[in-house]
C-alpha positions in Angstrom: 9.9 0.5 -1.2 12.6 -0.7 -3.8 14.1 -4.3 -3.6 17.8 -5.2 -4.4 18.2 -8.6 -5.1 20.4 -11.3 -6.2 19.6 -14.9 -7.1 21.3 -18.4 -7.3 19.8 -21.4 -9.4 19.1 -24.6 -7.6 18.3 -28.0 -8.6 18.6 -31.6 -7.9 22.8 -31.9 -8.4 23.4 -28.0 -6.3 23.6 -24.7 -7.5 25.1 -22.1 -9.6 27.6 -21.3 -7.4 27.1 -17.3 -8.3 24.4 -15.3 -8.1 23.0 -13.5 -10.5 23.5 -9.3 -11.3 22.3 -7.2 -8.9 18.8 -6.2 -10.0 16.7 -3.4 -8.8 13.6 -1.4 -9.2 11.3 -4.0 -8.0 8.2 -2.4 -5.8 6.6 -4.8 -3.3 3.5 -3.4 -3.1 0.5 -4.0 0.1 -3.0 -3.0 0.5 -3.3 0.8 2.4 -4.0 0.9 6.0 -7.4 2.1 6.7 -7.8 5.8 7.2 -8.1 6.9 11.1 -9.9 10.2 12.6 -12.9 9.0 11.1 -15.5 12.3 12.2 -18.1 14.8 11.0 -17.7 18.0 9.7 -20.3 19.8 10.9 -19.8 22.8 8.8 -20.5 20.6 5.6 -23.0 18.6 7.6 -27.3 19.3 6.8 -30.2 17.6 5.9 -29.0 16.4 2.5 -25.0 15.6 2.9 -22.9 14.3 5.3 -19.1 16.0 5.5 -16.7 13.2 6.6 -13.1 13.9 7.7 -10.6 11.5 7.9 -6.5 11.2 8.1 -5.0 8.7 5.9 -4.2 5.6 7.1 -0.3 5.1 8.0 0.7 3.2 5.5 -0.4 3.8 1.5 1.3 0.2 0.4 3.6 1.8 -1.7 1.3 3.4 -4.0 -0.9 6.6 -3.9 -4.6 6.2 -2.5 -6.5 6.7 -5.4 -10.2 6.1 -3.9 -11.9 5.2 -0.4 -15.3 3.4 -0.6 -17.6 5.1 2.1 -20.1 2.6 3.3 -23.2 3.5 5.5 -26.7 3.0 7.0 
């Protein structure tokens, strides 16, 4: 998501009484929702792997996914 924004100086007498150029290109960027549909793929599943599925979360925080960190017991 790109951000447009203008600014305006302040300090202790008031401020600049203009803003500044439009500037642009900024990215505000958030962590990725966690993937959902979390299941087993049973065609991939045997005694010595595990097939996971999943659909990515649905939001990637602006940037591409570039790992997920599977965690199990």
């Amino acid at each position: 998501m790109g951000v447009y924004a203008k600014v305006f100086a302040y300090n202790y007498y008031g401020d600049s009484l203009s803003e500044s150029n439009l500037g642009n290109g900024a990215i505000i960027v958030f962590v990725p929702d966690h993937p959902l549909d979390l299941s087993n793929d049973a065609s991939i599943t045997n005694a010595f792997q595990i097939g996971l599925r999943w659909t990515e979360g649905l939001n990637n925080g602006g940037e591409i996914v570039l790992f997920y960190k599977i965690i199990y017991d």
